[in-house]
C-alpha positions in Angstrom: 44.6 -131.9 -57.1 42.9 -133.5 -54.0 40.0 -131.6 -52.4 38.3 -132.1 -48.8 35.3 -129.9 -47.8 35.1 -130.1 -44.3 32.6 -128.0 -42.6 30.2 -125.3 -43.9 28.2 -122.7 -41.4 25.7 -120.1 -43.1 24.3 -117.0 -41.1 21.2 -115.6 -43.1 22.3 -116.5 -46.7 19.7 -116.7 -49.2 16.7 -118.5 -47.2 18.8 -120.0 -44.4 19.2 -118.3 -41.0 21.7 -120.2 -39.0 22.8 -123.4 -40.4 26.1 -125.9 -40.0 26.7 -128.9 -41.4 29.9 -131.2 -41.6 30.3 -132.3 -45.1 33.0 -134.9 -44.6 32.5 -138.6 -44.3 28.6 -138.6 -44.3 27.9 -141.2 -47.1 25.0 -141.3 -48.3 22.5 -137.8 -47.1 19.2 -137.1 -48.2 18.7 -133.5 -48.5 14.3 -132.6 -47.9 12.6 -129.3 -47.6 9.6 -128.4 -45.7 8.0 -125.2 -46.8 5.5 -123.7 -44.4 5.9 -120.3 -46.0 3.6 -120.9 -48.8 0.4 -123.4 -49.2 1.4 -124.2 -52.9 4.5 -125.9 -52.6 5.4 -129.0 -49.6 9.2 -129.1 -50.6 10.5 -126.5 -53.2 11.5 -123.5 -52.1 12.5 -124.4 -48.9 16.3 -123.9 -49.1 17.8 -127.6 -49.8 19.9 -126.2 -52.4 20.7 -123.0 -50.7 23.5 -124.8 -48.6 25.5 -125.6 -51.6 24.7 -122.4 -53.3 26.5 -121.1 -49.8 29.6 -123.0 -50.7 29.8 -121.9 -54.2 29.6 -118.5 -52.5 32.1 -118.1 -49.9 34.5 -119.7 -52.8 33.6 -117.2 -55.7 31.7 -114.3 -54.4 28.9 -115.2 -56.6 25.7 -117.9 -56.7 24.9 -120.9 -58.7 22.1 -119.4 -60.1 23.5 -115.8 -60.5 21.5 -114.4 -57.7 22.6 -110.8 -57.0 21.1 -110.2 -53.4 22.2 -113.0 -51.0 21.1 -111.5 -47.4 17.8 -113.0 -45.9 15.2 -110.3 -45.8 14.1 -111.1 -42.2 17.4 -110.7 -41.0 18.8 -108.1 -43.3 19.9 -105.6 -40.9 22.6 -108.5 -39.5 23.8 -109.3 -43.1 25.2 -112.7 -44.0 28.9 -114.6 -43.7 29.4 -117.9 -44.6 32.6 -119.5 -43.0 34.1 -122.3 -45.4 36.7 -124.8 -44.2 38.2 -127.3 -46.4 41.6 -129.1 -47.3 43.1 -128.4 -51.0 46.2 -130.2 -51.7 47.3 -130.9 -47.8 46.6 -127.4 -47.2 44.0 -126.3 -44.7 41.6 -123.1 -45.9 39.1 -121.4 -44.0 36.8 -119.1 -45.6 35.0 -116.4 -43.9 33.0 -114.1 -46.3 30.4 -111.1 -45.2 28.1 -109.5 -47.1 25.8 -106.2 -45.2 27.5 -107.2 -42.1 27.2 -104.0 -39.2 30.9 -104.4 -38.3 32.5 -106.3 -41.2 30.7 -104.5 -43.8 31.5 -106.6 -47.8 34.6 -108.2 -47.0 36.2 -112.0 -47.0 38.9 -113.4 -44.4 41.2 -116.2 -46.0 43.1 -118.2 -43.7 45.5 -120.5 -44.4 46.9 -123.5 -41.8 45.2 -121.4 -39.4 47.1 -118.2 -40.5 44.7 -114.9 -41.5 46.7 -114.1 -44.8 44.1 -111.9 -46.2 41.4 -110.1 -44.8 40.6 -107.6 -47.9 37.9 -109.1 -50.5 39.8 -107.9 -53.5 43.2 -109.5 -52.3 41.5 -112.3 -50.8 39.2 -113.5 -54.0 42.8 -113.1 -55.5 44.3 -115.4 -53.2 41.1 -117.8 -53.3 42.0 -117.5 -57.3 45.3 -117.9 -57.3 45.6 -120.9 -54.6 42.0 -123.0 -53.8 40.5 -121.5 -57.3 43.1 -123.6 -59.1 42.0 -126.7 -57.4 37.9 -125.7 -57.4 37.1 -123.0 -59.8 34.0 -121.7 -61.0 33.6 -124.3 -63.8 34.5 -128.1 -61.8 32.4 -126.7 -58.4 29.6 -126.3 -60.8 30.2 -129.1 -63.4 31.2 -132.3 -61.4 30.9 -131.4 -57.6 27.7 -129.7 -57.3 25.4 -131.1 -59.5 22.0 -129.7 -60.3 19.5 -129.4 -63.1 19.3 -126.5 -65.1 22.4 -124.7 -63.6 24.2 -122.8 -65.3 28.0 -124.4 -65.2 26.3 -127.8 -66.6 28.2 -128.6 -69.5 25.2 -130.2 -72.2 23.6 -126.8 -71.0 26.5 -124.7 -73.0 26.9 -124.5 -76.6 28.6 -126.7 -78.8 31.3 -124.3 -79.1 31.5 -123.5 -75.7 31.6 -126.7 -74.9 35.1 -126.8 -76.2 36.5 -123.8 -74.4 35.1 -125.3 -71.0 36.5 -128.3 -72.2 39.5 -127.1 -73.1 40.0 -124.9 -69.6 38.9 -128.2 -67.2 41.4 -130.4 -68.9 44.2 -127.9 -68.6 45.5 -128.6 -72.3 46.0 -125.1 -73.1 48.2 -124.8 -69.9 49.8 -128.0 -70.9 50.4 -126.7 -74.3 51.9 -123.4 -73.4 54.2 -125.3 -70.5 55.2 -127.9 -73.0 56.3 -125.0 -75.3 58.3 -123.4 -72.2 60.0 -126.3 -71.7 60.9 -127.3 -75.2 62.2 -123.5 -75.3 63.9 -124.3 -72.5 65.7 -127.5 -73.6 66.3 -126.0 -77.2 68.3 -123.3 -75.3 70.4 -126.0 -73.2 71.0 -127.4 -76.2 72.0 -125.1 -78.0 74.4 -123.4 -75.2 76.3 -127.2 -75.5 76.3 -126.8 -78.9 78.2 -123.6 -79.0 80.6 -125.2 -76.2 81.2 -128.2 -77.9 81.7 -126.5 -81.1 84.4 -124.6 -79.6 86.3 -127.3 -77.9 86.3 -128.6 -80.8 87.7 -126.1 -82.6 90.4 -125.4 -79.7 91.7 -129.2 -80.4 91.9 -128.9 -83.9 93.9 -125.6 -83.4 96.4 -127.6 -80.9 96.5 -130.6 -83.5 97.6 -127.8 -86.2 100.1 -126.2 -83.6 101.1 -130.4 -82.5 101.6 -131.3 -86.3 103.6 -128.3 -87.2 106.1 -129.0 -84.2 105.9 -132.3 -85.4 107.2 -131.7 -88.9 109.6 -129.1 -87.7 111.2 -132.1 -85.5 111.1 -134.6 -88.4 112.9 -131.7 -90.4 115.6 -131.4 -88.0 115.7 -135.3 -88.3 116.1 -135.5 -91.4 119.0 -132.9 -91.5 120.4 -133.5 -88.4 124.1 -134.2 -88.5 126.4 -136.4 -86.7 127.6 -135.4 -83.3 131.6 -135.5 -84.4 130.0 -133.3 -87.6 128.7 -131.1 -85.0 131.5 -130.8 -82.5 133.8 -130.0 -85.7 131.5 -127.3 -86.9 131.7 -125.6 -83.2 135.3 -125.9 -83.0 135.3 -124.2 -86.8 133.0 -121.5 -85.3 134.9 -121.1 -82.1 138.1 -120.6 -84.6 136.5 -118.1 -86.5 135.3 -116.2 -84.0 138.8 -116.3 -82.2 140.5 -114.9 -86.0 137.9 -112.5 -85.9 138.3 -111.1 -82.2 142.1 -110.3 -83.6 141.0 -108.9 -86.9 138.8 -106.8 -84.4 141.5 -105.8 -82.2 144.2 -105.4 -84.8 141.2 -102.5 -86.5 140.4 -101.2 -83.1 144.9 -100.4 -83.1 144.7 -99.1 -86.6 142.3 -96.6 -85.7 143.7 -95.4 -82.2 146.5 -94.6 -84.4 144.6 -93.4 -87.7 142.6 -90.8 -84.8 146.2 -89.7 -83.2 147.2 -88.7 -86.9 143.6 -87.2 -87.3 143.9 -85.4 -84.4 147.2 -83.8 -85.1 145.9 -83.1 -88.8 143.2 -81.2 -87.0 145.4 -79.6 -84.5 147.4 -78.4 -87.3 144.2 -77.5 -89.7 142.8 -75.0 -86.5 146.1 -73.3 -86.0 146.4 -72.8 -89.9 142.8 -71.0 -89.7 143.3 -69.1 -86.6 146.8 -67.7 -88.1 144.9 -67.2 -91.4 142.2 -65.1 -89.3 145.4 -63.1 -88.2 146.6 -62.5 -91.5 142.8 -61.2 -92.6 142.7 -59.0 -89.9 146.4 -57.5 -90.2 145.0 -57.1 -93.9 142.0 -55.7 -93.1 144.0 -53.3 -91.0 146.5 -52.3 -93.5 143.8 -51.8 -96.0 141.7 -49.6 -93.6 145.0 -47.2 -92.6 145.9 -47.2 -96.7 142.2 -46.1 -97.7 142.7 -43.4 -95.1 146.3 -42.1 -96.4 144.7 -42.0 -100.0 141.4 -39.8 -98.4 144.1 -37.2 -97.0 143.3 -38.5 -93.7 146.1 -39.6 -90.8 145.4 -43.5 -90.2 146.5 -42.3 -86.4 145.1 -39.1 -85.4 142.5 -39.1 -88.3 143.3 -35.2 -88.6 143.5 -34.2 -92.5 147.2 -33.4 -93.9 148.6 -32.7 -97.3 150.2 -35.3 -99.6 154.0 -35.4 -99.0 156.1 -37.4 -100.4 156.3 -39.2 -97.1 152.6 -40.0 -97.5 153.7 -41.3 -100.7 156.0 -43.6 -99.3 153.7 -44.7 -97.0 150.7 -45.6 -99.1 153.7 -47.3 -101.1 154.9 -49.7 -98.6 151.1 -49.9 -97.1 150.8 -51.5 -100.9 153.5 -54.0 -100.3 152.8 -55.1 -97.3 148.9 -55.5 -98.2 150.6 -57.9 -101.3 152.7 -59.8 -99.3 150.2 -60.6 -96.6 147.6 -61.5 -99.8 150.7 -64.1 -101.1 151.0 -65.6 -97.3 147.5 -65.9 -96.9 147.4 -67.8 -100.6 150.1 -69.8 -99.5 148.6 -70.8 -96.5 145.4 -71.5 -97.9 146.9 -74.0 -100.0 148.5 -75.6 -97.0 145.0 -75.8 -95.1 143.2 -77.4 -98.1 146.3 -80.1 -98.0 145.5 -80.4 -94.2 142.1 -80.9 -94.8 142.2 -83.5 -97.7 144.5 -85.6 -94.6 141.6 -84.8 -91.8 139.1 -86.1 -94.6 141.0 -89.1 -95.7 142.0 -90.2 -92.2 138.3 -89.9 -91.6 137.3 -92.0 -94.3 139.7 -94.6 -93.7 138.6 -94.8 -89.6 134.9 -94.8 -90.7 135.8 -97.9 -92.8 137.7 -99.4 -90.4 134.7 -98.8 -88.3 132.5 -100.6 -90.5 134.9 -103.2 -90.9 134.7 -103.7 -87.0 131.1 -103.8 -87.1 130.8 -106.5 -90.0 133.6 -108.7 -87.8 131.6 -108.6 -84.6 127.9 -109.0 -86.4 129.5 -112.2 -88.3 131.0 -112.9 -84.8 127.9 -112.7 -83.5 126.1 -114.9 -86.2 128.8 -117.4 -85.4 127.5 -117.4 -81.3 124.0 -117.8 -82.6 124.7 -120.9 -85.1 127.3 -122.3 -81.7 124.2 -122.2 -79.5 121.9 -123.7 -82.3 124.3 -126.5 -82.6 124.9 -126.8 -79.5 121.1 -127.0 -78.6 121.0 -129.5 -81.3 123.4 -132.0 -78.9 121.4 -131.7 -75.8 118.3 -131.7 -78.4 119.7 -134.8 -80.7 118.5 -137.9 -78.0 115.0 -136.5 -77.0 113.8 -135.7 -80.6 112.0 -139.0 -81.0 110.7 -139.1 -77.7 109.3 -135.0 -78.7 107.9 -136.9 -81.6 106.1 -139.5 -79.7 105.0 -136.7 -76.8 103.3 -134.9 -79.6 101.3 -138.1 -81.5 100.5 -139.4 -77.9 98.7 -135.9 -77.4 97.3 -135.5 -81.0 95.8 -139.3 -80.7 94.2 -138.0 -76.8 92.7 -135.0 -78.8 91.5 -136.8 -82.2 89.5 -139.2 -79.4 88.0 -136.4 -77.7 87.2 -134.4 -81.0 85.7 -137.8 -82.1 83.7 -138.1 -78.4 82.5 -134.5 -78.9 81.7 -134.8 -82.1 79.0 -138.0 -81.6 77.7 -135.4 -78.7 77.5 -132.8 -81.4 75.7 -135.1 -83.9 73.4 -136.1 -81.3 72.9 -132.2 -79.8 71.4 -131.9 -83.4 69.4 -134.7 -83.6 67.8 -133.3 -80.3 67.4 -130.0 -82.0 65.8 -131.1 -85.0 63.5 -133.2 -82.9 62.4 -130.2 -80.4 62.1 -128.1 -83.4 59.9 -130.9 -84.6 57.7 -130.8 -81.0 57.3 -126.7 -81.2 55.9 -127.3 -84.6 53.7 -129.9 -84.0 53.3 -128.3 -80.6 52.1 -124.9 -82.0 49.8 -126.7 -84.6 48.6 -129.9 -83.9 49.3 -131.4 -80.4 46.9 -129.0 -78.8 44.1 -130.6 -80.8 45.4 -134.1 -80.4 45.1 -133.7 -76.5 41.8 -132.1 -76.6 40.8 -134.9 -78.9 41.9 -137.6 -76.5 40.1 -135.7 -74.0 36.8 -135.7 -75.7 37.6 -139.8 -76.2 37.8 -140.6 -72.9 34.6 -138.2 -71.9 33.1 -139.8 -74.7 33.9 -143.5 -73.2 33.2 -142.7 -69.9 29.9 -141.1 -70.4 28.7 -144.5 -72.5 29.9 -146.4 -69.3 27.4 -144.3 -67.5 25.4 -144.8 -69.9 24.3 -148.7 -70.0 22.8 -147.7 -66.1 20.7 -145.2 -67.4 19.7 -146.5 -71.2 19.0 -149.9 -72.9 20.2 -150.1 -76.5 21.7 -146.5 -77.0 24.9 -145.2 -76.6 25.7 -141.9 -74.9 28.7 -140.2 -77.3 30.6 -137.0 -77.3 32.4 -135.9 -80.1 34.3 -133.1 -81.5 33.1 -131.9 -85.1 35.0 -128.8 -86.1 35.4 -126.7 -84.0 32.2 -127.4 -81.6 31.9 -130.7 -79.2 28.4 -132.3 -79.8 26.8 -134.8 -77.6 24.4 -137.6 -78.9 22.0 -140.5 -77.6 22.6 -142.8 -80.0 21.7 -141.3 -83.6 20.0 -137.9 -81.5 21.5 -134.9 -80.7 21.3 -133.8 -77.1 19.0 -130.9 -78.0 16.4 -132.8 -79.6 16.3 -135.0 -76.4 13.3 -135.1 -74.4 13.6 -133.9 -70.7 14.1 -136.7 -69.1 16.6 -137.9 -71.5 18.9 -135.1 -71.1 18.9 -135.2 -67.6 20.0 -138.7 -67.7 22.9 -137.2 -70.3 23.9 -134.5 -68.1 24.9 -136.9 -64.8 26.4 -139.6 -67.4 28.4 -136.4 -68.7 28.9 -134.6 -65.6 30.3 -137.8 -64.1 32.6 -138.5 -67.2 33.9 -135.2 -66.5 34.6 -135.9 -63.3 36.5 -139.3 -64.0 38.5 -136.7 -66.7 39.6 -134.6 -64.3 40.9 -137.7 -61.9 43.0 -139.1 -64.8 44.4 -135.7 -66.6 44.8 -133.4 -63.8 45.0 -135.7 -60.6 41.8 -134.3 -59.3 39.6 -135.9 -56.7 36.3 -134.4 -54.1 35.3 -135.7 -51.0 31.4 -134.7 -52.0 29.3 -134.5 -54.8 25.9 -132.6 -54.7 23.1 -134.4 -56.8 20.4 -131.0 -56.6 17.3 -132.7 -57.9 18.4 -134.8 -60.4 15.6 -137.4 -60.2 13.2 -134.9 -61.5 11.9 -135.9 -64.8 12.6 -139.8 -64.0 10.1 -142.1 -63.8 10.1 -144.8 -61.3 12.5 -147.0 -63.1 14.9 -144.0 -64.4 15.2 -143.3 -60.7 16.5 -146.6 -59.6 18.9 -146.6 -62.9 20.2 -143.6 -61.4 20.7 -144.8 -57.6 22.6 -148.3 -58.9 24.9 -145.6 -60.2 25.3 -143.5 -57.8 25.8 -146.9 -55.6 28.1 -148.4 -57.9 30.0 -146.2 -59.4 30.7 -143.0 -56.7 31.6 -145.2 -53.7 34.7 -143.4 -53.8 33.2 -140.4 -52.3 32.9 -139.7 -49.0 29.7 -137.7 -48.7 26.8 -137.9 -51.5 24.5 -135.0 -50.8 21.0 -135.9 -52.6 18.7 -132.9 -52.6 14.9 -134.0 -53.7 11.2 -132.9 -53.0 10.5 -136.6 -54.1 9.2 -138.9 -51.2 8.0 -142.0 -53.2 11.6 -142.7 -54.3 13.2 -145.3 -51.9 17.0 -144.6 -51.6 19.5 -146.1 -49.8 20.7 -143.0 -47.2 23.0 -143.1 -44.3 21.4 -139.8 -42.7 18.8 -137.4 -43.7 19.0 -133.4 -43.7 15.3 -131.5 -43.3 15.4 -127.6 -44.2 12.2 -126.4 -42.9 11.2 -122.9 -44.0 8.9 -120.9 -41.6 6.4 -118.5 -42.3 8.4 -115.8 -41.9 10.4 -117.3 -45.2 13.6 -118.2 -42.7 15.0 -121.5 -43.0 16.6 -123.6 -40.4 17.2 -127.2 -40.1 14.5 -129.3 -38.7 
């Protein structure tokens, strides 16, 4: 997080009409006031501080000191802008904000690299937040870049408990926490997704080695059993032999019945023309029976007129009779013939039905015979590469028990890994948060007793966390029992402990650093505690901006900066 403020021009803010000052590379500036407005004052009043409450403006659309109206009265019908431009992380920013102004009206320009990307004041503070903010927000412009007594962003001037929050938002352990937790997730996940992978090539070699061993034991079992090739040969040639014996059997069955179904069919030739000339017989019957019934009714079987019983009637009703009897005694005899008939269509039938079956056990033991041939056959080609099958298979079973092994360590460690992050997120979630923000409050603690020894002989400047509230002591004193000028010496041995926090956690470094009357309420020799310091220990900076109303205090400047105010209450510089 590097920061460069380059320039700063102000038109009618606050006290200042039209004012520009480069902020970069000035070393050491004195910032004076001349106040012609009122007879009272020489210096305050005059607008010194108003050029840094202008950049703490055009960044966050508010003041220092919470000041609500920012336009100069003299000049309010022009309004105020304030144009910013400065450097955050390589990246150039220009500024422009309005406030009242006839043509712009409330609005703020944000340009980045020279590129207008906003010109709306609710996207644009957005943008300021979401890009420069992150680099110089609210709370580092007014804790450790501009610097001034009794502001509100000074950190001894919050409570103890909001000491921590600040604390806790400058150092960025909060963030740090919840990224740390992201990326343990993250990790945990990865983990776990070559966990489940691993498990299942794992579990896809063991299946082959099951598969491997089971063709393995088959193979030995064939061993085992396996007979000699003359053994074998003999058994084909058996096989073939039976096969042949059968194939005549088969063929000798398949004659049988061609002549078994040339006797069937004649049987049934026979057993059709015996029921069609019994249907003959029945009907001749039928008729004869029909023509008697009528004879005995008085009725002529041929005209069907009536006549009267004669002797001839008689005669004929007689020999209707007969023949009606000897019909009944062919039909008998004939039925007796058919059932003879059809105990031979039945019995032939039987016998080619078993013959049949007979066929069909022959050709499925045949068939059987072919399949044990070409098992025994397979057996001779088979019967030299058995042992080298054998060795095949151990070769591949050894390759997979490696890499089950191999996988298996990655496993072992996958859930070392995973008991460990599950460890961080615990620790994470409860404690580690704490931990960092204790380490903070070490080093802020250190640092400010650096500062310290400039500033105070024989008493240690220490900040410490108690509960759930940071305190902030001078030796065995609290800060808030301090007298005035002791806390002011606290505050810049804080603010700049701060500072140094920032540099180490976050990266962060400022071109400038604003000092806004901070030798107020030092004495003669507090004063030159404070500029062996600022001397000493901020050479670093590029541009140390000291505003005072003192004139008896001899420090060491580069150039000097006069805001004179008129008596119209407008400031320019001198």
């Amino acid at each position: 997080m590097d920061i460069k403020f380059k320039n700063i021009s102000i038109v009618n803010f606050l006290s200042l009409h039209e004012v520009e000052i480069q902020l970069e590379n000035k070393g050491f500036v004195i910032v004076k006031g001349v106040n012609n407005e009122s007879a009272m004052t020489l210096s305050n009043g005059a607008g010194k501080s108003s050029i840094f409450d202008a950049i703490f403006w055009t960044i966050t659309g508010e003041t220092l000191r919470g000041t609500s109206e920012v336009v100069n009265e003299f000049y309010k019908k022009e309004g105020c802008n304030c144009k910013l431009d400065l450097i955050v992380n390589n990246i150039e920013y220009t500024i422009h904000r309005f406030k009242g102004d006839p043509t712009k009206g409330n609005t703020c320009l944000v340009y980045e690299n020279g590129i207008l990307i906003s010109d709306q004041i609710k996207k644009s503070q957005d943008v300021i937040n979401n890009t420069i903010s992150i680099a110089v927000s609210s709370d580092i412009l007014g804790s450790i870049i501009l610097l001034g007594q009794g502001l509100p962003y000074r950190f001894s001037n919050l409570s103890p408990i909001k000491r921590k929050d600040l604390l806790e938002i400058m150092s960025g352990s909060s963030n740090k926490i919840d990224v740390l937790k992201s990326q343990l997730e993250t990790k945990t996940a990865n983990y776990q997704a070559d966990l489940s992978k691993h498990t299942q090539e794992v579990n896809k070699l063991s299946g082959e080695d099951i598969g491997l061993n089971s063709s393995k034991l088959q193979i030995e079992n064939q061993i085992k059993e396996k007979e000699s090739k003359e053994e074998i040969e003999n058994k084909i040639k058996e096989l073939f032999k039976n096969n042949e014996d059968y194939d005549t059997l088969i063929n000798n069955s398949r004659d049988t019945i061609a002549a078994l179904n040339t006797e069937l069919n004649n049987f049934i030739s026979v057993r059709d023309n015996l029921r069609s000339y019994i249907g003959q017989q029945e009907g001749s019957k039928t008729t004869l029976i029909n023509n008697l019934n009528s004879i005995k009714s008085g009725v002529c079987p041929t005209c069907g007129r009536p006549y009267e019983v004669t002797e001839e009637s008689i005669k004929d009703r007689e020999r209707l009779t007969n023949e009606i009897t000897n019909i009944d005694n062919i039909i008998s005899q004939l039925n007796i013939k058919l059932s003879g008939i059809s105990e031979q269509v039945n019995s032939k039938t039987t016998e080619v039905n078993n013959l049949q079956n007979q066929i069909n056990s022959y050709i499925l033991t045949k068939n059987n015979n072919t399949s044990e041939i070409n098992r025994l056959e397979g057996l001779l080609k088979d019967n030299e590469s058995w042992e080298g099958k054998i060795k095949e298979i151990e070769t591949q079973i050894t390759n997979n028990n490696i890499k089950i092994n191999d996988i298996s360590k990655e496993i072992e460690t996958i859930n070392d890994y995973l008991i460990n992050l599950d460890y961080l997120k615990r620790i994470t979630s409860r404690d580690f948060k704490g931990y960092m923000l204790e380490e903070v409050i070490n080093y802020v603690s250190l640092r400010s007793a650096y500062y310290g020894k400039y500033l105070f002989s024989g008493k240690d400047i220490s900040v410490v966390l108690d509960s759930n509230k940071i305190l902030i002591n001078l030796g065995d004193r609290l800060y808030e029992n301090l007298s005035g000028g002791e806390r002011q010496r606290v505050d810049l041995c804080v603010q700049f402990a701060l500072r140094d926090m920032l540099s180490v956690v976050t990266g962060f470094s400022c071109n400038i650093i604003v000092l806004d009357e901070a030798f107020d309420n030092l004495d003669s020799k507090g004063s030159e505690d404070l500029i062996n310091l600022v001397t000493n220990e901020l050479s670093d900076i590029e541009s140390i901006y000291i505003v005072t109303h003192h004139t008896d205090i001899s420090i060491p400047y580069d150039e000097t900066i006069t805001i004179t105010k008129d008596s119209n209450g407008v400031s320019k510089i001198a």
